[in-house]
Predicted model as a PDB file, atoms N, CA, C, CB and O in Angstrom, pLDDT in the B-factor column:
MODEL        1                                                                  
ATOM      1  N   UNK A   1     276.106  71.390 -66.672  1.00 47.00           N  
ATOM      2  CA  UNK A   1     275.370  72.033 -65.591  1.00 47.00           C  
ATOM      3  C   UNK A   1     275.315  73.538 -65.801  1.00 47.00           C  
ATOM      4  CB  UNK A   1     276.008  71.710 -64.237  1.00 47.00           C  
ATOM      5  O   UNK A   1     274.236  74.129 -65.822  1.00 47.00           O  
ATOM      6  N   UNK A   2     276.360  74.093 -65.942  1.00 49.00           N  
ATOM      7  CA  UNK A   2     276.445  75.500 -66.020  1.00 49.00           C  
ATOM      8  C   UNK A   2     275.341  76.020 -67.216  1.00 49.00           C  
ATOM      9  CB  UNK A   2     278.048  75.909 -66.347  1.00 49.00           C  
ATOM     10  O   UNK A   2     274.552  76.952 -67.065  1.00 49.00           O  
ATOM     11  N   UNK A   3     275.509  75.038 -68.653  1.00 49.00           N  
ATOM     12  CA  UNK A   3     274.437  76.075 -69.569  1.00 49.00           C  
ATOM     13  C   UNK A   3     272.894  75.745 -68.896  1.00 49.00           C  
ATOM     14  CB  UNK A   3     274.433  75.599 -71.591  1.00 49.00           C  
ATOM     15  O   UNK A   3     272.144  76.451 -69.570  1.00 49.00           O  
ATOM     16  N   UNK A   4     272.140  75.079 -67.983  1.00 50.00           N  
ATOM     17  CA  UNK A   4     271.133  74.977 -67.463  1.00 50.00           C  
ATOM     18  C   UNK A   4     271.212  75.695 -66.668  1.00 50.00           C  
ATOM     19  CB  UNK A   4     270.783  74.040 -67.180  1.00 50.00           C  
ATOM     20  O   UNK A   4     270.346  75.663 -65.794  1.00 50.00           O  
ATOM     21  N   UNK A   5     272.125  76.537 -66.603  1.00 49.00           N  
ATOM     22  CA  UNK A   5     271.732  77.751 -64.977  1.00 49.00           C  
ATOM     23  C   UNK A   5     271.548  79.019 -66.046  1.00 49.00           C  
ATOM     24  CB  UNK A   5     273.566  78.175 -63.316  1.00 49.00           C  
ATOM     25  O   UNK A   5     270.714  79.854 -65.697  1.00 49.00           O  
ATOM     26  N   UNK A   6     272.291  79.274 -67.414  1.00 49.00           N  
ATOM     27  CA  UNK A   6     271.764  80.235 -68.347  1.00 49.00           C  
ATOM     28  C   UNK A   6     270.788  79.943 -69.169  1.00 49.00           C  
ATOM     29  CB  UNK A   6     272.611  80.660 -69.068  1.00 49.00           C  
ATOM     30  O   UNK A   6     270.641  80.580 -70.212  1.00 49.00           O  
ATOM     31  N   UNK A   7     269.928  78.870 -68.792  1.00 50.00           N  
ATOM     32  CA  UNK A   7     268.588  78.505 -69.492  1.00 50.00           C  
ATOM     33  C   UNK A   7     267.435  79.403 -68.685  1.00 50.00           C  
ATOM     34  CB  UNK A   7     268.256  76.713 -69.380  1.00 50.00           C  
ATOM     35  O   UNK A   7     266.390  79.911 -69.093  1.00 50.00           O  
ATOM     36  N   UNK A   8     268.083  79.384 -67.326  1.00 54.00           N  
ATOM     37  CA  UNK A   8     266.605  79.485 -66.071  1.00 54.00           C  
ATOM     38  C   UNK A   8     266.822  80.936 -65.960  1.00 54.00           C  
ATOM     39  CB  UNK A   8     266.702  78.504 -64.156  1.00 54.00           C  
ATOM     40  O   UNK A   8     266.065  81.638 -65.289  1.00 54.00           O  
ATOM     41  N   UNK A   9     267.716  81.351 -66.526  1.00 54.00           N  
ATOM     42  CA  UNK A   9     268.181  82.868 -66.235  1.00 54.00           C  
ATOM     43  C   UNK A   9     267.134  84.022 -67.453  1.00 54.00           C  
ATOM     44  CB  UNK A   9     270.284  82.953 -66.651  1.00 54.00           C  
ATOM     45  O   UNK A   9     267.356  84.108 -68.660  1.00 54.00           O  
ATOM     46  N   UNK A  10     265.984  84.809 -66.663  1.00 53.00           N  
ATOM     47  CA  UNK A  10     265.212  85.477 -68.039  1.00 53.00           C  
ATOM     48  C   UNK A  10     266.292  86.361 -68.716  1.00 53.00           C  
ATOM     49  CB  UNK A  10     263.743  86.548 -67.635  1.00 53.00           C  
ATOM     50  O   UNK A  10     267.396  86.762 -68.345  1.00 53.00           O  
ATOM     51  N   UNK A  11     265.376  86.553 -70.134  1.00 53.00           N  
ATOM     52  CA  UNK A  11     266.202  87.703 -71.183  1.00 53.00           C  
ATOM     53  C   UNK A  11     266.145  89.088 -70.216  1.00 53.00           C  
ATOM     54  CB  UNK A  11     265.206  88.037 -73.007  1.00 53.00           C  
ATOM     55  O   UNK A  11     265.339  89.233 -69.297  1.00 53.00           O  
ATOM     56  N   UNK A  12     266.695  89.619 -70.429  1.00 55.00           N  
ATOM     57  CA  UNK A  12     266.873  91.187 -69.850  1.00 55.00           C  
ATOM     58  C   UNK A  12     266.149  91.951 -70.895  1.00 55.00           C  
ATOM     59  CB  UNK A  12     268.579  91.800 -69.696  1.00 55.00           C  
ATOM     60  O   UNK A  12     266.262  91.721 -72.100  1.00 55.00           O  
ATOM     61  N   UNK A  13     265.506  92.743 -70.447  1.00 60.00           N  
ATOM     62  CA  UNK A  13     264.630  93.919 -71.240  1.00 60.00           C  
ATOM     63  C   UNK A  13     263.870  93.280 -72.535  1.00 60.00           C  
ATOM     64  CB  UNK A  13     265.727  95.241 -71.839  1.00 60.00           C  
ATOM     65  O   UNK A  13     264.024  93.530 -73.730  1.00 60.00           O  
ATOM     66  N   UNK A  14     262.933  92.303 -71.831  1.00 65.00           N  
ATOM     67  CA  UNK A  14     261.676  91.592 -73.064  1.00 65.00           C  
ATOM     68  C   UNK A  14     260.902  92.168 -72.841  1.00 65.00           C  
ATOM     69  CB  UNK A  14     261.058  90.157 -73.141  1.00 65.00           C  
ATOM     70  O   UNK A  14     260.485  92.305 -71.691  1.00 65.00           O  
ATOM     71  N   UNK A  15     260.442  92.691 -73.785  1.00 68.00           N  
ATOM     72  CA  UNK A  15     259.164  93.404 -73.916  1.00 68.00           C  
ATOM     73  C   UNK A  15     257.961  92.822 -73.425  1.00 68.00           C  
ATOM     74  CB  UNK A  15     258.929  93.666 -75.189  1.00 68.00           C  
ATOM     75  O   UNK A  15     257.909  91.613 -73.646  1.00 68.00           O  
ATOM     76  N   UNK A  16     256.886  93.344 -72.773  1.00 73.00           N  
ATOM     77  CA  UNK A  16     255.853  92.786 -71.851  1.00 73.00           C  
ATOM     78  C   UNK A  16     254.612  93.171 -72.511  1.00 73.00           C  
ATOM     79  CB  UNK A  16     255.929  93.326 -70.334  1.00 73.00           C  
ATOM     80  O   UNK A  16     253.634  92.676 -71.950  1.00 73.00           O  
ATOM     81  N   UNK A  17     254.290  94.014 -73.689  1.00 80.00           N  
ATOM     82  CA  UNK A  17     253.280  94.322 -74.841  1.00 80.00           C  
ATOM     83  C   UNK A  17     252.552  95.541 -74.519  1.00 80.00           C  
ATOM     84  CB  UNK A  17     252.223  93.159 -75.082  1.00 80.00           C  
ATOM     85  O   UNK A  17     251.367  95.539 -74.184  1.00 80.00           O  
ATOM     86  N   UNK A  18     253.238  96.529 -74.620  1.00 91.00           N  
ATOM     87  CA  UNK A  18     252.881  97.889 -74.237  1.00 91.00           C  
ATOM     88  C   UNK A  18     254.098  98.738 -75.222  1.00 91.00           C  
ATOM     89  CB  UNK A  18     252.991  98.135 -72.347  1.00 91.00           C  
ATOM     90  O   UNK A  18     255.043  98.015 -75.536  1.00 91.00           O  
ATOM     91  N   UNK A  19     254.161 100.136 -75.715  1.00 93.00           N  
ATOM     92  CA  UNK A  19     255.299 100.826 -76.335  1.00 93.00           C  
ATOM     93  C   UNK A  19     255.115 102.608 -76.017  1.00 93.00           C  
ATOM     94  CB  UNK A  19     255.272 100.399 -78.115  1.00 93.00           C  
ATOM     95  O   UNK A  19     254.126 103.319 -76.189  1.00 93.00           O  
ATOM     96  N   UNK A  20     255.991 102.830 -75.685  1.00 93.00           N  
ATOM     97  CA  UNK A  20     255.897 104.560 -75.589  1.00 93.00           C  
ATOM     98  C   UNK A  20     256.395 104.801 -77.043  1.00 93.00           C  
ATOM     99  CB  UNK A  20     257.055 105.464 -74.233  1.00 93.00           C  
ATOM    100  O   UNK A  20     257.022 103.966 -77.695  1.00 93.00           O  
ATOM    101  N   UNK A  21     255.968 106.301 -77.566  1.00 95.00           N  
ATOM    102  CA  UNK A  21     256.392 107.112 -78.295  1.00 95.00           C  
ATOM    103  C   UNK A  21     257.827 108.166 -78.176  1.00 95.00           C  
ATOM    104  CB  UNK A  21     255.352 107.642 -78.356  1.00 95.00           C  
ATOM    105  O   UNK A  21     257.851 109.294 -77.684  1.00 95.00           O  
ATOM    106  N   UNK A  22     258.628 107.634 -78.604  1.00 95.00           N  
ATOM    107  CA  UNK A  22     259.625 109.361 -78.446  1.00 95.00           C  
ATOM    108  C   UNK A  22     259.694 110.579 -79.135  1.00 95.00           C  
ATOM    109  CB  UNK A  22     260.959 109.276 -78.623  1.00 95.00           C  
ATOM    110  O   UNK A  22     258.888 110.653 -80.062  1.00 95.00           O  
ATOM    111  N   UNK A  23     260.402 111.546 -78.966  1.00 96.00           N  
ATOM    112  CA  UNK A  23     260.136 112.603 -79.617  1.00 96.00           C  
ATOM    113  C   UNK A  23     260.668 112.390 -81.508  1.00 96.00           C  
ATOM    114  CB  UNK A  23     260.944 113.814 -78.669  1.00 96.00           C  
ATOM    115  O   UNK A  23     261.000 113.210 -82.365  1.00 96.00           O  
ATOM    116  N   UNK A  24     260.554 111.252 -81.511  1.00 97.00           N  
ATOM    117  CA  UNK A  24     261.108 110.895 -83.117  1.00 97.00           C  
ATOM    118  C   UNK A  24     260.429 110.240 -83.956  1.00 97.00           C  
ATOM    119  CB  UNK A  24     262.228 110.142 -83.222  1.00 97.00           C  
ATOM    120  O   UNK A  24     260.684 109.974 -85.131  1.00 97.00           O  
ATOM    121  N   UNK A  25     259.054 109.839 -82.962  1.00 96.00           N  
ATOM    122  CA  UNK A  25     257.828 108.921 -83.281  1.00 96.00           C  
ATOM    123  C   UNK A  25     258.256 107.499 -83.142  1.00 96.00           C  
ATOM    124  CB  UNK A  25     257.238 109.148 -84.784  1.00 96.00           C  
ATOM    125  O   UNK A  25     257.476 106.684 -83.635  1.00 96.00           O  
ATOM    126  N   UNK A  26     259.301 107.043 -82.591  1.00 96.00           N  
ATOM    127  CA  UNK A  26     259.701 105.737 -82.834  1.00 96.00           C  
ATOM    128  C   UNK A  26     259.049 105.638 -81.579  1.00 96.00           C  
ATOM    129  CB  UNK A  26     261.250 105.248 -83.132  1.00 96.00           C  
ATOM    130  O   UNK A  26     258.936 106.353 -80.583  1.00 96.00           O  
ATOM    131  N   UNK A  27     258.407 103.816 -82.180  1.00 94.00           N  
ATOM    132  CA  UNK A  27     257.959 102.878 -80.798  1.00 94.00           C  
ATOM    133  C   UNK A  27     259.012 102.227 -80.075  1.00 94.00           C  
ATOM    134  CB  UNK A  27     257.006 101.660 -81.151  1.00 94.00           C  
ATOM    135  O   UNK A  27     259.851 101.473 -80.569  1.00 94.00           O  
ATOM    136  N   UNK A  28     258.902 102.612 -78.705  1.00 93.00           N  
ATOM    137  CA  UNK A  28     260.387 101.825 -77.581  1.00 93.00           C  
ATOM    138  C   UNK A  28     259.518 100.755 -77.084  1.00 93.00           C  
ATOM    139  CB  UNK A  28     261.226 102.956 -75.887  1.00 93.00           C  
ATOM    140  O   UNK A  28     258.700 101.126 -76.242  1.00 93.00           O  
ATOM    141  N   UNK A  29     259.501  99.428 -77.428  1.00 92.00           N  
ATOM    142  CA  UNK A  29     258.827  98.514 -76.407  1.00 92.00           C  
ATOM    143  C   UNK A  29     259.022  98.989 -74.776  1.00 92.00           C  
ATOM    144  CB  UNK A  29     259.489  96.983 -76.626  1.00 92.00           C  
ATOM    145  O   UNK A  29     260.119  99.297 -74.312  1.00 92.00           O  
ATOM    146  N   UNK A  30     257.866  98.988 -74.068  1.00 91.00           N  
ATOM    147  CA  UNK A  30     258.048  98.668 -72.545  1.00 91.00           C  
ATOM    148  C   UNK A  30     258.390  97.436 -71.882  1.00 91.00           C  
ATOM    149  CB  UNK A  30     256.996  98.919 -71.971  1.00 91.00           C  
ATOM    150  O   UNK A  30     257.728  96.410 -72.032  1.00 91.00           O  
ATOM    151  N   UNK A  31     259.718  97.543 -70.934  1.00 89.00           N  
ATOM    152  CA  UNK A  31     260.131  96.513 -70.713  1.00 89.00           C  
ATOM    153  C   UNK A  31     259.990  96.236 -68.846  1.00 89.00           C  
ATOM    154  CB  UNK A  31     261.528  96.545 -71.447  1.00 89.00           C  
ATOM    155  O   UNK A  31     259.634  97.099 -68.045  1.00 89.00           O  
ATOM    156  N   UNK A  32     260.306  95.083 -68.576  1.00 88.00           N  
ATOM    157  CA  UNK A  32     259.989  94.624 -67.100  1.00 88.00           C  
ATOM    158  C   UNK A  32     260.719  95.710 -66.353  1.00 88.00           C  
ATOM    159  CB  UNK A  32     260.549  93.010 -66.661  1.00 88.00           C  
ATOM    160  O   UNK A  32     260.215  96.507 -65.562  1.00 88.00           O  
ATOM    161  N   UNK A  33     262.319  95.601 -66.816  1.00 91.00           N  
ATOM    162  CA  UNK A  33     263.119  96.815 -66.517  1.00 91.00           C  
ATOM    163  C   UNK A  33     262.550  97.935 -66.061  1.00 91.00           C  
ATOM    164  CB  UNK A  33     263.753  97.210 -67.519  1.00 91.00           C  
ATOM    165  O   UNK A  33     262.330  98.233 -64.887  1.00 91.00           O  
ATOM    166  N   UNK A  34     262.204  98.847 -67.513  1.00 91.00           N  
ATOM    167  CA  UNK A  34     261.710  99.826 -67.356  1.00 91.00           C  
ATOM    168  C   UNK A  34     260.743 100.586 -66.124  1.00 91.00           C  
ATOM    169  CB  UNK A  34     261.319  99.704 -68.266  1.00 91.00           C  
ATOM    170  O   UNK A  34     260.877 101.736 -65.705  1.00 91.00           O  
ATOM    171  N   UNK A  35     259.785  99.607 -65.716  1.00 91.00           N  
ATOM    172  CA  UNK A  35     258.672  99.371 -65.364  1.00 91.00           C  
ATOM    173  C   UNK A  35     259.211  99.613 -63.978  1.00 91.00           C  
ATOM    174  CB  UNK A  35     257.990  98.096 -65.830  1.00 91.00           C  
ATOM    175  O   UNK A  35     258.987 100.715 -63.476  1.00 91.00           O  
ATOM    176  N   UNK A  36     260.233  98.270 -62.964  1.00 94.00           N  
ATOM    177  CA  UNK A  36     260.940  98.593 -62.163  1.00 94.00           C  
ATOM    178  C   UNK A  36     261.367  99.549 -61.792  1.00 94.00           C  
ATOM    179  CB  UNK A  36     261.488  98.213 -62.223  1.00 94.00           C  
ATOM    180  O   UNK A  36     261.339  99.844 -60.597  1.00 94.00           O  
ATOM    181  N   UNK A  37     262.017 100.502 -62.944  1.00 95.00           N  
ATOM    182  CA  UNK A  37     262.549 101.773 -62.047  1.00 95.00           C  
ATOM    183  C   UNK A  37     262.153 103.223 -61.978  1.00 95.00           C  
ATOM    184  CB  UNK A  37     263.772 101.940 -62.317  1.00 95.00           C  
ATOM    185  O   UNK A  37     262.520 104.251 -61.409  1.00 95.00           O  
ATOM    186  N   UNK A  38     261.076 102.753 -62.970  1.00 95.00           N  
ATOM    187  CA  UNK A  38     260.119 103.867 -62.454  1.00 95.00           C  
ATOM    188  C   UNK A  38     259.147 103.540 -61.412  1.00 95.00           C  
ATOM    189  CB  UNK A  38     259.327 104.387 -63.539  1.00 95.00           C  
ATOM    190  O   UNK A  38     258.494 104.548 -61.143  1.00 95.00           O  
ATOM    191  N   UNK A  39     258.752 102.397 -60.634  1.00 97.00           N  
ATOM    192  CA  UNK A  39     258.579 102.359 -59.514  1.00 97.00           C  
ATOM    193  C   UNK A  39     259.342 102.139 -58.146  1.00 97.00           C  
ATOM    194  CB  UNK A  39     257.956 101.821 -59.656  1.00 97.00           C  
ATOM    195  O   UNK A  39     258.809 101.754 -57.105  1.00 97.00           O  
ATOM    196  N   UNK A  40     260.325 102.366 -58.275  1.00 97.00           N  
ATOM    197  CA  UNK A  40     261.656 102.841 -57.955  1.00 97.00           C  
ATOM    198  C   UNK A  40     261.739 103.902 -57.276  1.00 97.00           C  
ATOM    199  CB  UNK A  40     262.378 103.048 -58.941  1.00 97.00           C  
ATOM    200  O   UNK A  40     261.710 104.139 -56.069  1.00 97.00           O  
ATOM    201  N   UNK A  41     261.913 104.909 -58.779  1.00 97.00           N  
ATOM    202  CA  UNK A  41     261.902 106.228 -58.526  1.00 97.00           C  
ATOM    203  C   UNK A  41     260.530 106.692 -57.640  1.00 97.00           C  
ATOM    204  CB  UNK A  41     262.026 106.922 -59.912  1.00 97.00           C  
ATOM    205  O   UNK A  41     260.631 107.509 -56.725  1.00 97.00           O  
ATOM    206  N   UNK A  42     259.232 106.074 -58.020  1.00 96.00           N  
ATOM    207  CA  UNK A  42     257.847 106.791 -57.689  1.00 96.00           C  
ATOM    208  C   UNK A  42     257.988 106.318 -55.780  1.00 96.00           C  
ATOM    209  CB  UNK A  42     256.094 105.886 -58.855  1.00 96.00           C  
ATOM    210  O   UNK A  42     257.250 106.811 -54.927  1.00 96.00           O  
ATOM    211  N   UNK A  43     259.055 105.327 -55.491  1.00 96.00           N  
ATOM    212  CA  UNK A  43     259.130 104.871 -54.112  1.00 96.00           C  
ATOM    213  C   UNK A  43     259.735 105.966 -53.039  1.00 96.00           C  
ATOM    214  CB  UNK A  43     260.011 103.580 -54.118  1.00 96.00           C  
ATOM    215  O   UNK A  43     259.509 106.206 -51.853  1.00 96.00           O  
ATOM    216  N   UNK A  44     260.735 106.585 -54.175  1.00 96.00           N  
ATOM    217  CA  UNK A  44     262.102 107.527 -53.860  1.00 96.00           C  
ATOM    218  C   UNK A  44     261.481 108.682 -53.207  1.00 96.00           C  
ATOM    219  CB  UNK A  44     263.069 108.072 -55.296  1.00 96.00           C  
ATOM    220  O   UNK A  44     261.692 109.384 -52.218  1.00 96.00           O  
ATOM    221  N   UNK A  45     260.504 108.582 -54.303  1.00 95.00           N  
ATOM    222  CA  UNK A  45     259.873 109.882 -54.168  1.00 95.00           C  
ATOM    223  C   UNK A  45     258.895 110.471 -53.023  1.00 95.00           C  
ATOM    224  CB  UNK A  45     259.222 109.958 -55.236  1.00 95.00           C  
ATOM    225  O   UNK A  45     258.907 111.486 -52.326  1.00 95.00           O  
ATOM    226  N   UNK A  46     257.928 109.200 -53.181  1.00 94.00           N  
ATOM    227  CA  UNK A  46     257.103 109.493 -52.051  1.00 94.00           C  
ATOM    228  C   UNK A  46     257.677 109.192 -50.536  1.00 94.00           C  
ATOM    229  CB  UNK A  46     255.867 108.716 -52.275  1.00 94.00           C  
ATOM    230  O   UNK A  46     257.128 109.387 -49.452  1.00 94.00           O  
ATOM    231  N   UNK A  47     258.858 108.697 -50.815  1.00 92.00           N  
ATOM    232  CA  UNK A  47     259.496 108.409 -48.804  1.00 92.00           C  
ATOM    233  C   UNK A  47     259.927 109.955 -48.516  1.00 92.00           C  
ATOM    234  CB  UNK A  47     261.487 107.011 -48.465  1.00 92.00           C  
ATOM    235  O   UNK A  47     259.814 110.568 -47.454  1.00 92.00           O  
ATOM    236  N   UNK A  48     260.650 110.586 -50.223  1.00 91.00           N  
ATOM    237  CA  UNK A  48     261.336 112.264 -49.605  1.00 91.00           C  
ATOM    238  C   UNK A  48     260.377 112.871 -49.030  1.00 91.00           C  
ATOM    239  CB  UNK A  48     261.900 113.465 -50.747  1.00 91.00           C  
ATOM    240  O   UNK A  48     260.541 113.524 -47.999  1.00 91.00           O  
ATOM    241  N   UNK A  49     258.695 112.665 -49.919  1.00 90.00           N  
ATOM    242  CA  UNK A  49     257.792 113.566 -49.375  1.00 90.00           C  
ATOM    243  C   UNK A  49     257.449 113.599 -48.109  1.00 90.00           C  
ATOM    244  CB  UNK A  49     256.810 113.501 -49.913  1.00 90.00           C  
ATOM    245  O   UNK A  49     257.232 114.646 -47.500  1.00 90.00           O  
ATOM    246  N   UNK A  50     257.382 112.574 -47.669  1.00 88.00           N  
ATOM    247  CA  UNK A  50     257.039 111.910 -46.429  1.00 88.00           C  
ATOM    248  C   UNK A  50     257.678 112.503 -45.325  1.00 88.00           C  
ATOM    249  CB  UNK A  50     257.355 110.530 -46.451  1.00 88.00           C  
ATOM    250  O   UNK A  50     257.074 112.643 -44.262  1.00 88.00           O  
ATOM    251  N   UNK A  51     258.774 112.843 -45.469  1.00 86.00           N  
ATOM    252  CA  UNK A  51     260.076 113.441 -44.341  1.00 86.00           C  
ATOM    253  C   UNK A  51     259.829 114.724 -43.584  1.00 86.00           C  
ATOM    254  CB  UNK A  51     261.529 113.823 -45.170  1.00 86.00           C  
ATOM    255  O   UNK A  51     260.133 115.773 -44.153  1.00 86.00           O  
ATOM    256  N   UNK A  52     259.495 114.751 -42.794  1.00 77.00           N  
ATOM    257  CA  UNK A  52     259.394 115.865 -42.345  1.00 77.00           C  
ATOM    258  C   UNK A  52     260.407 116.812 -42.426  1.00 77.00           C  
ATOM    259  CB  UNK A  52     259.089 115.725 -41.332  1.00 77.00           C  
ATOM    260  O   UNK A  52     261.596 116.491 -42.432  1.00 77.00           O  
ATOM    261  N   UNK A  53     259.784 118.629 -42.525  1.00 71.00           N  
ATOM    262  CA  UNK A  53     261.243 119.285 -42.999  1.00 71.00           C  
ATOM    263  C   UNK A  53     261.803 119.909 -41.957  1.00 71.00           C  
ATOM    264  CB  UNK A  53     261.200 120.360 -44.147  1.00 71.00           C  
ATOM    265  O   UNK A  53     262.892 120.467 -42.084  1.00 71.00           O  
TER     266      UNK A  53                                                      
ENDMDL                                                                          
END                                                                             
């Protein structure tokens, strides 16, 4: 039972078919991860703006 609960479980950081450049020219696949926490952050962001000062 248990290895069928690490069957249903996805890979962590699979690439989704997209790649940024770094400052070294190397391709970083874009991952689901990734993707998440920069909409995350872009959530973070726009609630601070939002706040009255």
């Amino acid at each position: 039972m248990h290895s069928q609960q690490q069957n249903l479980q996805k890979p962590q950081s699979m690439p989704i078919g997209g790649f940024v450049i770094d400052a070294q020219g190397r391709e970083i696949p874009i991952t689901e991860d990734m993707i998440q926490q920069a909409c995350n952050a872009l959530e973070k962001a726009q609630a601070k703006a939002a706040q009255p000062e």
